[in-house]
N, C-alpha and C positions, 0 to 999 in steps of 0.2 A: 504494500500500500504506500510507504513511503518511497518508495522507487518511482512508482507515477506519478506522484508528485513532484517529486525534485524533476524527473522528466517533462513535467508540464509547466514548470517556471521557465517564466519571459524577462528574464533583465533582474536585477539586484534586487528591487523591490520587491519581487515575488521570493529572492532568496528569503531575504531580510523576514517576510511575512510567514513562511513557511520554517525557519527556525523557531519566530515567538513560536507557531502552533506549538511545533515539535518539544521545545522546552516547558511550554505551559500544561501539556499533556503528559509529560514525563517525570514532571518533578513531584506532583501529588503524590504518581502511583509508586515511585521508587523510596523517596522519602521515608513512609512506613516502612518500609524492611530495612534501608540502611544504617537510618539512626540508631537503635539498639541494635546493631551488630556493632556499627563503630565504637558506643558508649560503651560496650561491654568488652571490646578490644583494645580502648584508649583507658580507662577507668584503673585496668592494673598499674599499667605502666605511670601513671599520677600519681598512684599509693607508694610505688617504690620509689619515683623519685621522690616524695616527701619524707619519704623515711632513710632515701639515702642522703637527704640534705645536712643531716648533721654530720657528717666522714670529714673530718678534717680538711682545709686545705681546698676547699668546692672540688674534689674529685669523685665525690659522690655521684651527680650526674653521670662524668664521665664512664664510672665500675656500670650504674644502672644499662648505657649507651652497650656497653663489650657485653653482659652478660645478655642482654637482648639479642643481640648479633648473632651469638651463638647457639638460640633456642633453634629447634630442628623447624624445617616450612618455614623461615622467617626470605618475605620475600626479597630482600633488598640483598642480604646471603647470597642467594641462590642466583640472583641475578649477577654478583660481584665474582658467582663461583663459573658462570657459565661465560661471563666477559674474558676471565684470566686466561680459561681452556681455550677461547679465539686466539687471545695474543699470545699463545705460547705456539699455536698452529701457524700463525703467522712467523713468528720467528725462528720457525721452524721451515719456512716456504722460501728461499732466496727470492724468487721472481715476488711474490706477494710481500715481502720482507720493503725489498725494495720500493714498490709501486708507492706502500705506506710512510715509506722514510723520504719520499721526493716528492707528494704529493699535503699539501695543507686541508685543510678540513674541508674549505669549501666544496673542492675538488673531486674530495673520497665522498661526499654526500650529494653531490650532480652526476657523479659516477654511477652512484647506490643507485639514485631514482632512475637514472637511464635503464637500467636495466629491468 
């Protein structure tokens, strides 16, 4: 349904009008399921930094920050653990070694999309 739509937009305005829809109709019904998952996600991690605030030195945060990191499923982990195995295959490829080491970001990301 949202396919035809975006399909049947004529110029910016019908973008623009067709987002409010899309956000106005989206945020009601997501809203009840996400907020208590987040609160209930975000709620620990409040409790232990308050309770690591007293740690000497403001390194409490920082112990709260590594011991999170380490929890099993944590996404931000598993994304840092699936980035490393790239750059190690990478420096592991001379021809792709290279491509990366002569090229600046712009470059490896007009690359990316070309493809």
């Amino acid at each position: 349904q949202i396919e035809r739509k975006v399909a049947a937009t004529n110029g910016l305005s019908d973008v623009i009008a067709l987002e409010r829809e899309v956000l106005e109709s989206f945020f009601p019904q997501i809203v009840p399921h996400f907020a208590p998952r987040f609160a209930a996600a975000m709620y620990p991690l409040f409790i232990l930094k308050e309770l690591a605030a007293s740690i000497p030195n403001g390194g409490g945060k920082d112990l709260v920050l590594t011991i999170t990191r380490g929890l099993h499923h944590n996404v931000t982990t598993e994304m840092n653990l699936q980035l490393w195995e790239v750059a190690k295959k990478i420096q592991d490829d001379l021809p792709s070694l290279k491509h990366f080491t002569s090229n600046n970001a712009d470059t490896l990301a007009d690359n990316y999309l070309c493809d």
